[in-house]
Each structure stands twice: as structure tokens, then as C-alpha cells.
C-alpha positions in Angstrom: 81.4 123.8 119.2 85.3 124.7 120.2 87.6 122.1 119.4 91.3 122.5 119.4 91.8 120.1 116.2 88.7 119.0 114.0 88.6 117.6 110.7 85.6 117.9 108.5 84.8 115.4 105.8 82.4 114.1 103.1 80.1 112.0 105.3 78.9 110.0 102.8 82.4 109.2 100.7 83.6 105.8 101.0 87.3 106.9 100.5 86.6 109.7 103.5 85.3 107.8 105.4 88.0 104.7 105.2 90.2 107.6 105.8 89.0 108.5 109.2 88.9 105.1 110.7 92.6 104.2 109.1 93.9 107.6 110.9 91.9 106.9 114.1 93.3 103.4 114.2 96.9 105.0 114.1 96.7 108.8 115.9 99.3 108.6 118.1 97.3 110.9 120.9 93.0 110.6 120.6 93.0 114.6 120.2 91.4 115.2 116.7 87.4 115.2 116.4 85.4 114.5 113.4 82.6 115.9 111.7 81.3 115.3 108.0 80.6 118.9 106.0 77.3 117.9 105.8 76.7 118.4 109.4 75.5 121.5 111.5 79.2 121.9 112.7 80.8 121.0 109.5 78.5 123.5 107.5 79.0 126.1 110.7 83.1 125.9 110.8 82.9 125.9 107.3 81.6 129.5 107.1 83.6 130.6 110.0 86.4 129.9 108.0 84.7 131.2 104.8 85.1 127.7 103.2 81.8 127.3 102.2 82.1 124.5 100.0 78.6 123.1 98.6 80.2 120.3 96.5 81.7 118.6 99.7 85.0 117.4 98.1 87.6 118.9 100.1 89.1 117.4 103.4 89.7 119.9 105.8 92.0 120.0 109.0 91.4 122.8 111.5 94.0 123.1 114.0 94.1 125.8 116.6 92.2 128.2 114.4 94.6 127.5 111.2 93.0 126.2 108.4 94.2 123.1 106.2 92.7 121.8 102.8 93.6 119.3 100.5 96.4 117.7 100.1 98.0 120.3 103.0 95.2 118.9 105.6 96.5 114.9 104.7 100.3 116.1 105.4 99.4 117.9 108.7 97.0 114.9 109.8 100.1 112.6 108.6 102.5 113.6 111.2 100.2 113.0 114.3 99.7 109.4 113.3 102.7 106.4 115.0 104.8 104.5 112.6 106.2 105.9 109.0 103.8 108.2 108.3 105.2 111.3 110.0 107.7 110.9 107.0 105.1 112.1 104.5 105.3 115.3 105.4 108.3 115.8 103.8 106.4 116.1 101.0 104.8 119.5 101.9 107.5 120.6 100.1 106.2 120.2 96.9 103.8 123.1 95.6 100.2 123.0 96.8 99.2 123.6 93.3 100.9 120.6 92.1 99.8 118.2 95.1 96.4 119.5 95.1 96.1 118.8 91.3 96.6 114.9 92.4 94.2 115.4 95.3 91.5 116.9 93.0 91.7 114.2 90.5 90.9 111.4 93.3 88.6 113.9 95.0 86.6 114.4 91.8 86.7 110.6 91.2 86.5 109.4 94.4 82.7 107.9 93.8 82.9 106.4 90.9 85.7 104.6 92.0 85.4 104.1 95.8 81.5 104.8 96.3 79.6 106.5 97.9 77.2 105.9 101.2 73.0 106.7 101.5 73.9 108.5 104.5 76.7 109.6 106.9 79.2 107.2 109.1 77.6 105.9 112.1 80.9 105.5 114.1 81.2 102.3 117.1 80.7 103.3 120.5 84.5 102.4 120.7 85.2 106.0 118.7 81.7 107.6 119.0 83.1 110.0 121.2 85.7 111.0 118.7 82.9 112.8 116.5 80.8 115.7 116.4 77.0 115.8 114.9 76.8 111.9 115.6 
């Protein structure tokens, strides 16, 4: 279950999950794994980092045994991905209270106005190695 760089999501989130293929698409090296927080590893990294989160509506980015949430996980995951996007970290500069008020209002919306799945992604073969608890 060691992996250098995971991120756990809502498997069943629309939004989420358009979020992992758009970063895959763009990663500039294939090092980050997946796995939804509904999952045996998602629920297991979540209590080894004491994030046990039941409501499922917080991205997280683990990297090298530091821990990222929020708003914080989306700037981190921003800067491995080619093209512009690297430039959005500029914004970690910005409180995490205010950034993460943003991200909680999309987070706590993010069904109603993006949907929501019966169950969780079942990635291509292309990317199927990519994830964990697939």
C-alpha cells in the first residue's frame, strides 16, 4: 500500500472524477496513483493520517508522507501538470482559510451541480494502472 504520491478522492463525484482524468491527461511524469476514499486504501491512508473523513468531500494529496487537503492538495497537484498550470501555485499564497472557504462551497455543492455516480470510476486499461482499489 506504499506509494510515494497518491491522491484520494470522492469515487462517486462527477467533478472528482473529471478532475482526475483532466490531471492525468496533463501530469507531466505518470508518478501520482489514485484511489477514491471510499476504497480499502483510501479509508486505510485516511486513518493513517488521522483524516478520517466519513462525508467524503475533501481531495487529498499525499506526497512522501506530507499531507495536502483542499484547496492546498489542487495547488500542489497543479505544479506537476505541463503547460500554465504550474502558475497556479502562486496562489498558495493566499490564506488556506480563505481558499478553502471557496473550495468548501463547490465541495458542498458539487452534486447538485455536477452529479454524482451509482458507483466508483472504472478507469480504461490505458490508465488502469494509475489506480489503486480498481
Amino acid at each position: 500500500m506504499e506509494h510515494d504520491e497518491i491522491v484520494l478522492f470522492d469515487g462517486v463525484c462527477n467533478l472528482c472524477n473529471t478532475f482526475v482524468l483532466f490531471f492525468l491527461r496533463r501530469e507531466k511524469k505518470s508518478l501520482v496513483k489514485f484511489a477514491s476514499l471510499q476504497s480499502q486504501t483510501g479509508q486505510l491512508l485516511l486513518q493513517k493520517h488521522q483524516l478520517i473523513n466519513k462525508k467524503f468531500d475533501s481531495l487529498i494529496y499525499i506526497s512522501k508522507e506530507k499531507t495536502y487537503i483542499k484547496s492546498s492538495a489542487i495547488l500542489h497537484l497543479a505544479k506537476k501538470m505541463k503547460g500554465v498550470y504550474p502558475v497556479l501555485f502562486v496562489f498558495i499564497i493566499i490564506p488556506a482559510f480563505i481558499r478553502d472557504f471557496f473550495y468548501d462551497w463547490i465541495a458542498k455543492n458539487r452534486y447538485k451541480w455536477f452529479g454524482k455516480m451509482k458507483s466508483c470510476i472504472t478507469p480504461s486499461k490505458e490508465i488502469k494502472e494509475r489506480f489503486v482499489d480498481i
